[in-house]
N, C-alpha and C positions, 0 to 999 in steps of 0.2 A: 598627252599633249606635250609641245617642246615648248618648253619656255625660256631657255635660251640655247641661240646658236653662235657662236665666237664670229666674226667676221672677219674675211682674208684680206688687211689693206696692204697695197702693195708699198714699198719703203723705196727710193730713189736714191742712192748714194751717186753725188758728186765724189769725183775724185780729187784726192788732196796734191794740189804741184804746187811744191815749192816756190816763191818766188823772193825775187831780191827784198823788196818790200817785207814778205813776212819776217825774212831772215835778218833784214834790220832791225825789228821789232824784237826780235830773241835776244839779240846781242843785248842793244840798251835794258834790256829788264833788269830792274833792280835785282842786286844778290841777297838774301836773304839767310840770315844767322841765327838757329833759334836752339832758344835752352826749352828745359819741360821740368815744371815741380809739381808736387802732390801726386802726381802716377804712379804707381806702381808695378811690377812685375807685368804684364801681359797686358796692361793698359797701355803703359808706358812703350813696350818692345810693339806693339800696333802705333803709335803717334812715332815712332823710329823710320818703323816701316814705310807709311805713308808720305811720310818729310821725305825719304829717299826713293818714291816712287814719282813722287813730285820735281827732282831732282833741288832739292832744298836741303841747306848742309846745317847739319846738325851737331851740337856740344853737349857735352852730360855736363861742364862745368859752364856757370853763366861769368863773362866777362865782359868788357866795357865795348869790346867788338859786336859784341850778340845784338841783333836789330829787333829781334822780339822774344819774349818769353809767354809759354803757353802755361798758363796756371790753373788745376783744380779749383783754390780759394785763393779768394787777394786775403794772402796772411801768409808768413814763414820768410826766414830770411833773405832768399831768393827772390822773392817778390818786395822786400823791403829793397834791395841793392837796386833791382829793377828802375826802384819808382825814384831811387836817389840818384837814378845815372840818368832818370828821361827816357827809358826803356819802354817800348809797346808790351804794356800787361795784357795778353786778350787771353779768352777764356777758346776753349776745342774746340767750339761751333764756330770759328772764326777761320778755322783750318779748313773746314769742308764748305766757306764761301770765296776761299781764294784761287 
């Protein structure tokens, strides 16, 4: 007996055109500055990655320019400077809803 069969739905891609409209939309987006503490090696070099596929520019040092800092734990000095400058502390799941 077949108890299951996959089903073939068919997928409809609109095509993506440019328009002035969207392309006003681009320009105004906010720029985006972020540092990364508590990562490490291959954690850290994947939230690198990502930040630069998002085209989001990224500092290994945090400065009073940085608009957010992505932290493992709120604790260590980078999160301290953070929170004395009024800096967005958000945690990595905050990245894959942006």
């Amino acid at each position: 007996p077949l108890l299951f069969q996959p089903q073939a739905w068919s997928i409809r891609l609109r095509p993506i055109e440019p328009s002035s409209s969207t392309l006003a939309k681009d320009d105004q987006k906010p720029k985006l500055l972020i540092s990364v503490t508590g990562f490490v090696d291959s954690s850290r070099y994947g939230i690198v990655s990502v930040l630069d596929e998002m085209d989001i520019e990224y500092t290994d040092n945090l400065t009073r320019k940085n608009t957010h800092l992505i932290c493992k734990q709120s604790s260590g000095a980078k999160y301290t400077k953070a929170m004395e400058w009024g800096m967005h502390a958000v945690t990595i799941e905050w990245l894959y809803h942006i």
